[in-house]
GUDONU-988921 format. One line per 10 residues: number of its first residue (from 1); their letters; for each residue x negated, y negated, z of N, C-alpha, C, O. Coordinates in pm, 1 decimal. Layout:
NUM) A) X,Y,Z,X,Y,Z,X,Y,Z,X,Y,Z | ... $
***
This chain:
1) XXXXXXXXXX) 3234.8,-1202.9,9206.9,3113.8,-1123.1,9199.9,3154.5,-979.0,9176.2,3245.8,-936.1,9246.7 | 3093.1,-889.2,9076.5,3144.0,-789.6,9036.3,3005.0,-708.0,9063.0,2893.2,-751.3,9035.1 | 3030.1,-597.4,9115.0,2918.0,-517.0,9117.2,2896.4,-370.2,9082.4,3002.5,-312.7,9107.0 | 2799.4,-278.1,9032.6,2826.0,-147.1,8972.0,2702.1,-56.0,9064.6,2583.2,-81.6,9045.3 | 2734.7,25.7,9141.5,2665.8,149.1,9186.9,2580.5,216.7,9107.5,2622.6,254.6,8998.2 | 2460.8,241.5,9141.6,2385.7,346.3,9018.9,2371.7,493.0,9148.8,2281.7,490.7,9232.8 | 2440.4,570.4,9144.6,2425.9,678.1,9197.4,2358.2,802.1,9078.4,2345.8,918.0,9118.1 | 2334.6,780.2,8993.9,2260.5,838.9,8857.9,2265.5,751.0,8750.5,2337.4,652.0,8737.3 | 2135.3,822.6,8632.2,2131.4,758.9,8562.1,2240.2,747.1,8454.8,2317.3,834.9,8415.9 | 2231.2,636.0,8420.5,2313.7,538.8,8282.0,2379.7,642.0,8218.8,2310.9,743.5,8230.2 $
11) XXXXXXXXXX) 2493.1,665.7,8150.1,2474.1,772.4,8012.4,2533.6,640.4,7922.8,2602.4,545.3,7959.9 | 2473.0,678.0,7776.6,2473.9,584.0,7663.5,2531.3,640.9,7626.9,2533.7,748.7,7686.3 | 2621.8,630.4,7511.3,2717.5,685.7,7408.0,2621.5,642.2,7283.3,2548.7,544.4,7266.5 | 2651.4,753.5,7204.6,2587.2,748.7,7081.0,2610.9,645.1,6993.1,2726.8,604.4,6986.0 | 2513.8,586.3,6914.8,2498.6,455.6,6842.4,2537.5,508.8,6699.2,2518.4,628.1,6675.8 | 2590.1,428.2,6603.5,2612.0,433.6,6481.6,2508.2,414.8,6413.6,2406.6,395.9,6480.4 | 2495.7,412.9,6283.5,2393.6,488.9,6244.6,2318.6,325.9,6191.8,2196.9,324.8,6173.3 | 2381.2,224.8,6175.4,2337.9,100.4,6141.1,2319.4,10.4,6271.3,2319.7,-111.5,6254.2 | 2300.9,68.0,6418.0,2353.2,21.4,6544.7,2223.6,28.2,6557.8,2166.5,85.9,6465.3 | 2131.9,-28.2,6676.8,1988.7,-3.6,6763.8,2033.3,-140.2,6891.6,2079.9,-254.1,6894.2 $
21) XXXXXXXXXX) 1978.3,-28.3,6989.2,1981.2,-135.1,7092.6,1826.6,-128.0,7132.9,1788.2,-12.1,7148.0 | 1739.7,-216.2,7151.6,1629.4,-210.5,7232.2,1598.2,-333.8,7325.9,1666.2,-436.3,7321.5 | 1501.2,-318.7,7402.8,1445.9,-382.7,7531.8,1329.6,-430.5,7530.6,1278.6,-478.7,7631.9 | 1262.5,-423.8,7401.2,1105.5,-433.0,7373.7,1125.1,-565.4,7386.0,1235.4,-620.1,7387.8 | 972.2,-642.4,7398.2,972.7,-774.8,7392.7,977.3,-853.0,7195.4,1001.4,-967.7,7157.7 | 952.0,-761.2,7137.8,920.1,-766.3,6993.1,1048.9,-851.9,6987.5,1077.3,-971.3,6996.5 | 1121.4,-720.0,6966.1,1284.7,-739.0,6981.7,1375.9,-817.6,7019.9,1476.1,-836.9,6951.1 | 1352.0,-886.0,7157.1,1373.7,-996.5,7163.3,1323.3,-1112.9,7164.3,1395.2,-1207.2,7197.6 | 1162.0,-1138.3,7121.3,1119.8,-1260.2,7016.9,1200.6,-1227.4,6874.4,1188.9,-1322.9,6797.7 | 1249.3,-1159.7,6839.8,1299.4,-1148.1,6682.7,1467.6,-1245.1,6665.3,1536.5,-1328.8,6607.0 $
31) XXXXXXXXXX) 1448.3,-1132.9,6784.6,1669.2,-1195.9,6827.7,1658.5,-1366.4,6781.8,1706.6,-1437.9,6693.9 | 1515.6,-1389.8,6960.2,1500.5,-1578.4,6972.4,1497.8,-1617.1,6851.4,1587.3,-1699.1,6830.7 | 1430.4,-1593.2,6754.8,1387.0,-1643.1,6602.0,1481.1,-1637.0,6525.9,1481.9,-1689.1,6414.3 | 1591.3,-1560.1,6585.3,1732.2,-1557.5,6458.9,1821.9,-1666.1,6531.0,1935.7,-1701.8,6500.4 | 1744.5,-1707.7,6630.6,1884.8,-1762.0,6740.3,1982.4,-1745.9,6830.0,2079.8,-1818.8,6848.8 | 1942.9,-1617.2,6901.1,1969.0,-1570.0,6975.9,1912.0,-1555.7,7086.8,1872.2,-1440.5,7104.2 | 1882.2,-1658.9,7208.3,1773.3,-1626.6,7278.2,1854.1,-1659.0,7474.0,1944.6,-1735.4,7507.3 | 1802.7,-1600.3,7525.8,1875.5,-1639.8,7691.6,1730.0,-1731.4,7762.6,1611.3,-1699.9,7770.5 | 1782.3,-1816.0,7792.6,1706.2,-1975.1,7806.1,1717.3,-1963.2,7993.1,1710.5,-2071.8,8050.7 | 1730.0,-1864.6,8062.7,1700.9,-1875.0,8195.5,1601.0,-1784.9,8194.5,1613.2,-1698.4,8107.8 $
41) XXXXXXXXXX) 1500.1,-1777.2,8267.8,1425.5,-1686.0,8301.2,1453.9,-1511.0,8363.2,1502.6,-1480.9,8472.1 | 1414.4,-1433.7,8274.0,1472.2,-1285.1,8291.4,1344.0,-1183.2,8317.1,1225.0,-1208.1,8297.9 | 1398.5,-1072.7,8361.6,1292.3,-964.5,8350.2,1292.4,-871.2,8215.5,1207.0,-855.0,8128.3 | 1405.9,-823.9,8231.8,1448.2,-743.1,8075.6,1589.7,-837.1,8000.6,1672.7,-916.9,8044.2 | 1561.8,-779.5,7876.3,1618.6,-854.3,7792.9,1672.9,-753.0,7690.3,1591.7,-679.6,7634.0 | 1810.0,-743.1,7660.6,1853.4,-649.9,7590.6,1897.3,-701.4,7448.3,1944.4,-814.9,7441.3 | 1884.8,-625.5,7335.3,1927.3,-675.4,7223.9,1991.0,-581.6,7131.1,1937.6,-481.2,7084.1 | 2122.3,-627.6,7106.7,2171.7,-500.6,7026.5,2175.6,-547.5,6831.1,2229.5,-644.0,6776.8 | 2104.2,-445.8,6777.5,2098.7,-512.9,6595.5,2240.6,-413.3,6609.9,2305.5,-346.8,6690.7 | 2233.8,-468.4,6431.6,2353.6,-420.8,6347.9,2324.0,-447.4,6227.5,2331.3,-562.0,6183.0 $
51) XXXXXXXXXX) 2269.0,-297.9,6125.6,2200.3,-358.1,5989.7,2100.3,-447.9,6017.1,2127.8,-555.9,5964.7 | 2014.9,-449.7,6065.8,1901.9,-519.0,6110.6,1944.5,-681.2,6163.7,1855.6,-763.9,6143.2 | 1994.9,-702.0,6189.9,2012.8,-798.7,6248.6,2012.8,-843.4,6377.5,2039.4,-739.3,6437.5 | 1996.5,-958.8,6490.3,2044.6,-943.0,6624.3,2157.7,-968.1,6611.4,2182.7,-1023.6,6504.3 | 2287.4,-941.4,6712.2,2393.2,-978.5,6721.1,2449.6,-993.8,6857.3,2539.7,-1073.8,6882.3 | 2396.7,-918.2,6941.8,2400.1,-918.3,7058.6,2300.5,-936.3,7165.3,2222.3,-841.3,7167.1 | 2267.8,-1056.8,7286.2,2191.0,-1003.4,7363.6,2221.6,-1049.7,7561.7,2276.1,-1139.1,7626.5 | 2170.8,-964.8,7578.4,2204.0,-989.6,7791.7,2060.9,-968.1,7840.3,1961.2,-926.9,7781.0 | 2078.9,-1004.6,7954.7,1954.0,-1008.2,8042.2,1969.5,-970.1,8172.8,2081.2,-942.3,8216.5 | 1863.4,-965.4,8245.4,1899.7,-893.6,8363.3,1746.8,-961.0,8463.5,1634.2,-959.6,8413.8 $
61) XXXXXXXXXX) 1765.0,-996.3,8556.5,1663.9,-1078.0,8680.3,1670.9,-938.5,8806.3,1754.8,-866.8,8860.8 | 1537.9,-959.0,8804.7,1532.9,-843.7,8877.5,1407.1,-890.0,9018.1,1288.9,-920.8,9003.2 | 1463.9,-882.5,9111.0,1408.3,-923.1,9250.4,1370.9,-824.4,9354.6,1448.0,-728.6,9360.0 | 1263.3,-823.2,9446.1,1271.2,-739.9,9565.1,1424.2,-682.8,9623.2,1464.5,-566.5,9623.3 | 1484.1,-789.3,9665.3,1632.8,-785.0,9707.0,1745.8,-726.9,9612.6,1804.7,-629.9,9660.3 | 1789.5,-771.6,9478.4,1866.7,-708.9,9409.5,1820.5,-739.5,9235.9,1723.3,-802.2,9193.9 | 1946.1,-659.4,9147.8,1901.5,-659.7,9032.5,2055.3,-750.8,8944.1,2170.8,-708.5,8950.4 | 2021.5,-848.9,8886.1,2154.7,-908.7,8847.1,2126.2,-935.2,8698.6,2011.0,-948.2,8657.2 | 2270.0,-945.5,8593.6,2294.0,-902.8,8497.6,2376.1,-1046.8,8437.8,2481.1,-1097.0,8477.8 | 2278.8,-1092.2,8320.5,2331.6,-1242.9,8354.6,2287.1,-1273.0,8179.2,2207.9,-1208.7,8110.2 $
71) XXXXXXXXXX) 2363.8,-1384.3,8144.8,2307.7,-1423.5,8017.9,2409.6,-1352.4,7872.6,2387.5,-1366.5,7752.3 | 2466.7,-1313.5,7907.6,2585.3,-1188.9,7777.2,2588.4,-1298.2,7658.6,2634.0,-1403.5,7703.3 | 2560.1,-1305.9,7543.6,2614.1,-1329.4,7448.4,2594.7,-1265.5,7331.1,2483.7,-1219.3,7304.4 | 2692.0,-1255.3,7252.2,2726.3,-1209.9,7096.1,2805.7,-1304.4,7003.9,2891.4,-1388.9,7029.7 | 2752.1,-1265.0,6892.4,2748.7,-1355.3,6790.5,2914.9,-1344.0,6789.7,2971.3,-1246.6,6839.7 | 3007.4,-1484.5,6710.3,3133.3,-1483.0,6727.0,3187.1,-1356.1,6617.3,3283.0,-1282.7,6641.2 | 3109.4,-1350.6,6504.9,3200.6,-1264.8,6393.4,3164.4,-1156.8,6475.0,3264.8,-1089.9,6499.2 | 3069.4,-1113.9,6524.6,3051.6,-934.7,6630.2,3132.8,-947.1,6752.4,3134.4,-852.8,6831.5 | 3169.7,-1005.5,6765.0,3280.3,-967.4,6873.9,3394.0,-901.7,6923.1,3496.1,-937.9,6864.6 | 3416.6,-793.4,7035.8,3534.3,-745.7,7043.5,3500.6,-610.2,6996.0,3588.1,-523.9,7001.6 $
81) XXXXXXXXXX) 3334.7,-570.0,6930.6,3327.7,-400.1,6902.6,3259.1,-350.0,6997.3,3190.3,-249.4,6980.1 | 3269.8,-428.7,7140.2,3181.0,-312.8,7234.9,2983.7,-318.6,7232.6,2889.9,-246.1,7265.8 | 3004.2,-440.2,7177.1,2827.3,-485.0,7149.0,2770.6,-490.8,7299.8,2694.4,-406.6,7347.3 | 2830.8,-628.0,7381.6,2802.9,-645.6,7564.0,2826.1,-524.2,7570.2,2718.4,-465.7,7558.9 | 2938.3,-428.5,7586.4,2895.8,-321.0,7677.5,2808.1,-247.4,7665.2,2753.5,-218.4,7771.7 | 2757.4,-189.0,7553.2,2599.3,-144.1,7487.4,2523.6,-140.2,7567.4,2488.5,-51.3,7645.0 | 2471.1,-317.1,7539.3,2381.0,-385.2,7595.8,2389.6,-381.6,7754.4,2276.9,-367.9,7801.9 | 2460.9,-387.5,7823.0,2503.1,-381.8,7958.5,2464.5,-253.4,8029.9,2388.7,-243.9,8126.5 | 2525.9,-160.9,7969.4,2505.6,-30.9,7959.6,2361.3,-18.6,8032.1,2313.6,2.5,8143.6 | 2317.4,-48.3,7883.0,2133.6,-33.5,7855.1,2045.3,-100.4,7990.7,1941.0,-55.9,8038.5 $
91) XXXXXXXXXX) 2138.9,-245.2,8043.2,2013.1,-302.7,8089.2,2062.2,-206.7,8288.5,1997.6,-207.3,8393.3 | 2185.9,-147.9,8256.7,2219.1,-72.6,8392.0,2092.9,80.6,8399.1,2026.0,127.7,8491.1 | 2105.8,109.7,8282.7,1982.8,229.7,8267.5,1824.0,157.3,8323.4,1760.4,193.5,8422.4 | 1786.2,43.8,8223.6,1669.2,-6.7,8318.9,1627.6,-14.8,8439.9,1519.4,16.2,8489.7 | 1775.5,-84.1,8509.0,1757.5,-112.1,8690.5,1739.2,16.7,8706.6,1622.9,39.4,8739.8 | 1820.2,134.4,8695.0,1794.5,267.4,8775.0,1636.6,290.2,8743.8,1542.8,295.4,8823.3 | 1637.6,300.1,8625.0,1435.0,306.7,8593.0,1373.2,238.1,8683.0,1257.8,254.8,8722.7 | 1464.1,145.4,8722.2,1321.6,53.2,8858.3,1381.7,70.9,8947.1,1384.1,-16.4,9033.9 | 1439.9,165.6,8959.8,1447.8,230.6,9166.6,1613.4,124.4,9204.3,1634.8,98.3,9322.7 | 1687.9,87.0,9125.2,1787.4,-17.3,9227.4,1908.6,73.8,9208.1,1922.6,164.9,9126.5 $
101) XXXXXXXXXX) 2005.6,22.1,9315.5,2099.1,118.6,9351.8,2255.8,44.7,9311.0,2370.4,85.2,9330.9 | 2212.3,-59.2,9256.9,2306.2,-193.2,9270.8,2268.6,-231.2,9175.6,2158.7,-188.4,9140.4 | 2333.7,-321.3,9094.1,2293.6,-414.8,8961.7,2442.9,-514.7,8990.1,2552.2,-460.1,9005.2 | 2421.8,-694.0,8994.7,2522.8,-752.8,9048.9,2552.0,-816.4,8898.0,2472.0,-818.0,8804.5 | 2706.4,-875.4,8899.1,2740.1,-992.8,8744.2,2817.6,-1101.5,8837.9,2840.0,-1099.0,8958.9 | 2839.1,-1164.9,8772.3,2887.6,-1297.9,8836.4,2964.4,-1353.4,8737.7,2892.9,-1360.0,8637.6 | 3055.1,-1389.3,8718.6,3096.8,-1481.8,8584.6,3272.0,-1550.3,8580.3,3373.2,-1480.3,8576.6 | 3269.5,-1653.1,8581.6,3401.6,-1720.0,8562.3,3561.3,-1642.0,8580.3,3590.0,-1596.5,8469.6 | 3661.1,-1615.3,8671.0,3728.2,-1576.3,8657.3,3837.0,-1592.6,8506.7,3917.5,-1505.2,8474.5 | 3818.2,-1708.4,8438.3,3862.8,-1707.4,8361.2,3815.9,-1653.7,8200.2,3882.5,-1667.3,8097.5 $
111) XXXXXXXXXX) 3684.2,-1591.0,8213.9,3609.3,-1559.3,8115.2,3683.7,-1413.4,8111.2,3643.6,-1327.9,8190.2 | 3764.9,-1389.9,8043.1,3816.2,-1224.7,8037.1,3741.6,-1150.4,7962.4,3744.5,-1028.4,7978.7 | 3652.1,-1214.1,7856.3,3585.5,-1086.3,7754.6,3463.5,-1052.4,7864.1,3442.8,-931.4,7873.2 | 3379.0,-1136.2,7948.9,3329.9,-1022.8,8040.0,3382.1,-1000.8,8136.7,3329.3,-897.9,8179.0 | 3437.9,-1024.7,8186.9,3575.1,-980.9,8310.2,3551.5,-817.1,8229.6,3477.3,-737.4,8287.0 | 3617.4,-776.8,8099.4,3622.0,-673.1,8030.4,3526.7,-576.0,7984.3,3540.5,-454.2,7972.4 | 3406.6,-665.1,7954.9,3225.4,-618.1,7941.0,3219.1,-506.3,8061.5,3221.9,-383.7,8050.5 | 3207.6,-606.1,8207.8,3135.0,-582.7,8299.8,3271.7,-450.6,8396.8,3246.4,-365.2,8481.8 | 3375.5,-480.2,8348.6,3487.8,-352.3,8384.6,3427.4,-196.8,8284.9,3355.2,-102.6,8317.7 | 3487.0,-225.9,8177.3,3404.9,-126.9,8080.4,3293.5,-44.7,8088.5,3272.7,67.5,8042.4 $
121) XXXXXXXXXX) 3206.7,-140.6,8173.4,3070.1,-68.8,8220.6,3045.3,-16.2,8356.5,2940.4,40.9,8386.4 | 3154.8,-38.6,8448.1,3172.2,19.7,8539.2,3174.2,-82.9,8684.0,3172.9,-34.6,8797.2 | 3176.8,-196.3,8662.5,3150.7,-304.1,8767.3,3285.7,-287.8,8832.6,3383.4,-253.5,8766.0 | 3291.1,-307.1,8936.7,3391.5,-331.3,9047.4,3342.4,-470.6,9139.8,3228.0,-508.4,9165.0 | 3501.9,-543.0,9187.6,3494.2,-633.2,9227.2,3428.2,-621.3,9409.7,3490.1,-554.7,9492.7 | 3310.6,-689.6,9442.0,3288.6,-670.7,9521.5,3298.5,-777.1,9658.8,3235.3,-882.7,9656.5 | 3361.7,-748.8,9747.4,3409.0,-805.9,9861.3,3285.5,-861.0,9922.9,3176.7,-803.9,9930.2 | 3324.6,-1010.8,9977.5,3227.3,-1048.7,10089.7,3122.5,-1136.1,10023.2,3018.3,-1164.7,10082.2 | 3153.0,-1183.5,9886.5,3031.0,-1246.5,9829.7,3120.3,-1385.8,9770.2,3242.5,-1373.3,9762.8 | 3083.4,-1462.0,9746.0,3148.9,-1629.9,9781.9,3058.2,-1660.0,9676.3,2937.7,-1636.5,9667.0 $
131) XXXXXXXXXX) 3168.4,-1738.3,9567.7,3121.9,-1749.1,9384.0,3213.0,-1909.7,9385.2,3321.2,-1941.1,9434.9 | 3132.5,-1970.5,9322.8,3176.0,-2125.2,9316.1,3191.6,-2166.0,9143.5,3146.6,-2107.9,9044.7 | 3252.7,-2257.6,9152.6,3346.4,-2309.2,8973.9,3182.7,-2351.5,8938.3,3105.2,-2348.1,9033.8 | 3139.1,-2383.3,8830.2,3028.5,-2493.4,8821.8,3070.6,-2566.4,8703.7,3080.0,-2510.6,8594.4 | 3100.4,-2709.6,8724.8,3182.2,-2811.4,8621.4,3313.7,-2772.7,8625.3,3383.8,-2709.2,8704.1 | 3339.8,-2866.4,8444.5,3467.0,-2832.4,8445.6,3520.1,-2751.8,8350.0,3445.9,-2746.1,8252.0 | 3631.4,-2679.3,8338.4,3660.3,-2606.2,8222.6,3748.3,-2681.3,8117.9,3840.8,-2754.3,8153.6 | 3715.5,-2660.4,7986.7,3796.8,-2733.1,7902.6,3858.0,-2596.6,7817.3,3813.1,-2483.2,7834.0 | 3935.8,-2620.2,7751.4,3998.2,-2531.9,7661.8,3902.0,-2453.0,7532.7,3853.3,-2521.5,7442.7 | 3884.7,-2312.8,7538.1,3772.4,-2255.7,7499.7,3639.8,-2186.1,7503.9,3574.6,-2093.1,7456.5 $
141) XXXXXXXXXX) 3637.9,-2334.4,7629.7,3471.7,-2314.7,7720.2,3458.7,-2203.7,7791.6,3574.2,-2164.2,7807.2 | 3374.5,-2118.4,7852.6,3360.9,-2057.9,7948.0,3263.3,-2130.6,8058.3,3195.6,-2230.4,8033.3 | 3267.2,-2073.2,8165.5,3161.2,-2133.6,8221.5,3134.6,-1980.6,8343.0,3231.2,-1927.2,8397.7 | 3009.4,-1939.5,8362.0,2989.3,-1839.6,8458.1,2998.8,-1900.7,8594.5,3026.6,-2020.6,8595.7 | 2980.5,-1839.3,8712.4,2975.8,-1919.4,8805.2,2855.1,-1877.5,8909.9,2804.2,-1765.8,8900.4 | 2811.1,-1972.3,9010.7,2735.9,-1958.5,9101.2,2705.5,-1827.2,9197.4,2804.6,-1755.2,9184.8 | 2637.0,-1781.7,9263.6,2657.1,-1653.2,9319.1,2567.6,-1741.2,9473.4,2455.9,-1792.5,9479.4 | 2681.5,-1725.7,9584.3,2629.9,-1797.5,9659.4,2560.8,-1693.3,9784.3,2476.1,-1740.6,9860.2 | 2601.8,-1560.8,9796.1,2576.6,-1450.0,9839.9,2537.7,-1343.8,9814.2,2637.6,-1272.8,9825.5 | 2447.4,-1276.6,9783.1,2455.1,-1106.4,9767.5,2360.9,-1041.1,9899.6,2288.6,-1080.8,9991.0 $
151) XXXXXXXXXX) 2425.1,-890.1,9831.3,2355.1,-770.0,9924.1,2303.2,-658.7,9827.7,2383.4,-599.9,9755.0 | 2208.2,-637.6,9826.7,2193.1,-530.6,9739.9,2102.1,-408.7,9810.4,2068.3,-443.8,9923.4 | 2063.1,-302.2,9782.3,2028.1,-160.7,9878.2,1877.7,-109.6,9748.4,1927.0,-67.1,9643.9 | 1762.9,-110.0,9747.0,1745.7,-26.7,9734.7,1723.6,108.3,9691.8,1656.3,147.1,9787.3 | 1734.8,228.7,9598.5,1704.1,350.0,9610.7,1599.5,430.4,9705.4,1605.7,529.0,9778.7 | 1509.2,345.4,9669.3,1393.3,396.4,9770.8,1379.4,338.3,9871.2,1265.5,294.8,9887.8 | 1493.4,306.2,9995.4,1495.9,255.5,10085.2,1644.2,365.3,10145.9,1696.0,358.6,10257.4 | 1684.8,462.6,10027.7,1796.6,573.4,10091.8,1704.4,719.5,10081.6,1612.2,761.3,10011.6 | 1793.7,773.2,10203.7,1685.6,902.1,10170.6,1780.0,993.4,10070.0,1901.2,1011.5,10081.7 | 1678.5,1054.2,9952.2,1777.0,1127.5,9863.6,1674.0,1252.1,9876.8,1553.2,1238.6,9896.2 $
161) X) 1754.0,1397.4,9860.7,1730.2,1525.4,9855.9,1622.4,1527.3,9727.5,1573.9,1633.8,9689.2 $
***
């Protein structure tokens, strides 16, 4: 279980000029329609084009209790330019927009490209939370894993100046 602090808001790095990331729902009915769609139930939904295209998209479930960051995929030829972290980025700017202090990821120790996503974007490994295999792994596969614990805080439950 990897987790990232929002003690301020997000900063984005500037997009290229053929780059757009958005959060609209348009946007991601467009992605679904190209084939790109996250098939668990989400609150926000991030999608990064390239030359109009989707190529990237993540999601993020967002609860009374905490805000978790789930669903990462990019297309295989876009891979490896920093698309997930974008998107990650983006959906870490949202949670702060909705008051959370915490945003959690969860995902396969053996999955290194988000092992690398969710480092990149600032996640740290967080102690005290108990993550289970789910199936089996074959050569290639990834598989995320279970999140059998969290804790999450809040903003408007700390007192800030």
């Amino acid at each position: 279980m990897l987790v990232r602090e929002l003690a301020q808001p997000v900063h984005l790095p500037a997009l290229g000029p053929d780059l757009t990331i958005s959060c609209e729902n348009a946007a991601v009915e467009s992605a679904a329609s190209r084939g790109l769609r996250i098939f668990a139930p989400y609150d926000v939904a991030c999608v990064a084009f390239l030359a109009g295209g989707p190529v990237s998209i993540q999601a993020l479930r967002l609860t009374p209790e905490r805000a978790t960051l789930f669903g990462s995929l990019t297309r295989r030829d876009y891979r490896g330019r920093g698309l997930a972290t974008l998107t990650t980025l983006t959906l870490l700017q949202q949670a702060w927009q909705r008051g959370y202090s915490q945003v959690f990821a969860a995902t396969h120790v053996l999955n290194e490209a988000s092992l690398q996503t969710l480092k990149k974007a600032g996640f740290q490994m967080d102690r005290g939370v108990l993550t289970m295999k789910i199936g089996p792994l074959n050569p290639g596969q990834w598989l995320d894993s279970g999140v059998c614990r969290i804790r999450n805080r809040m903003r408007s439950s700390q007192s800030t100046p």
